[in-house]
C-alpha positions in Angstrom: -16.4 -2.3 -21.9 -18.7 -0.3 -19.3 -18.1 -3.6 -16.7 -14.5 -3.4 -17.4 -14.6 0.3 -15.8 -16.5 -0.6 -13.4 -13.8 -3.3 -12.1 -11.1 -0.2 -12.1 -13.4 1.8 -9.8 -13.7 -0.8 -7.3 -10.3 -1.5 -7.3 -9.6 2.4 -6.6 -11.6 2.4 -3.8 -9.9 -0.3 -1.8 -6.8 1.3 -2.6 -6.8 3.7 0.6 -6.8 0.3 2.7 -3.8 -0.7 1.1 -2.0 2.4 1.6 -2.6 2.0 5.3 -2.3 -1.6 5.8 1.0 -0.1 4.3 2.0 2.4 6.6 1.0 0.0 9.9 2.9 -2.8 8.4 6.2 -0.7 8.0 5.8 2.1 11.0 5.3 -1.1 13.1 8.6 -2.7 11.4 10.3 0.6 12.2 9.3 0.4 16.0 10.1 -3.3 16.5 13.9 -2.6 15.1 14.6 -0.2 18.0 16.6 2.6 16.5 14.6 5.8 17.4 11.6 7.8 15.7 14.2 8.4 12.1 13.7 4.4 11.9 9.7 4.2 12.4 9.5 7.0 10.0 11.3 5.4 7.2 9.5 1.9 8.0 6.3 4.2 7.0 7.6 5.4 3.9 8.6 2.2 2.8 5.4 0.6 4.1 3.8 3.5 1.5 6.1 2.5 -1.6 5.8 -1.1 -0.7 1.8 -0.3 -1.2 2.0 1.5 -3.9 4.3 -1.2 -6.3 1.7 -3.5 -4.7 -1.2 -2.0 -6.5 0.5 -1.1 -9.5 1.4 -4.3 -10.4 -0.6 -7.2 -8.7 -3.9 -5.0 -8.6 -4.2 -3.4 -11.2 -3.3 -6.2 -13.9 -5.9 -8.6 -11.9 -8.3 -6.8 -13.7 -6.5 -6.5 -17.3 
């Protein structure tokens, strides 16, 4: 059980590098589209939520 755990705390710590691979991936989407700041703002955002279903589902059940 204990290496289980241990599994789900080196996957948390990688998770920050997600998040930002993330945000550059969709800030840089926004800036490549050409429609002004309200654009590379929302390719952040959904960089971060793109992230974030990542982990949830592909990273976290790697480990289940």
């Amino acid at each position: 059980m204990s290496h289980h755990q241990h599994h789900n705390e080196d996957a948390k710590s990688y998770d920050q590098y997600y998040y930002l691979v993330g945000l550059l991936a969709g800030l840089f989407t926004g800036a490549i589209i050409e429609k002004g700041i309200v654009w590379i703002i929302a390719g952040g955002i959904v960089g971060l939520l793109t992230a974030g279903l990542y982990i949830k589902t592909a990273v976290r059940n790697r480990y289940q």
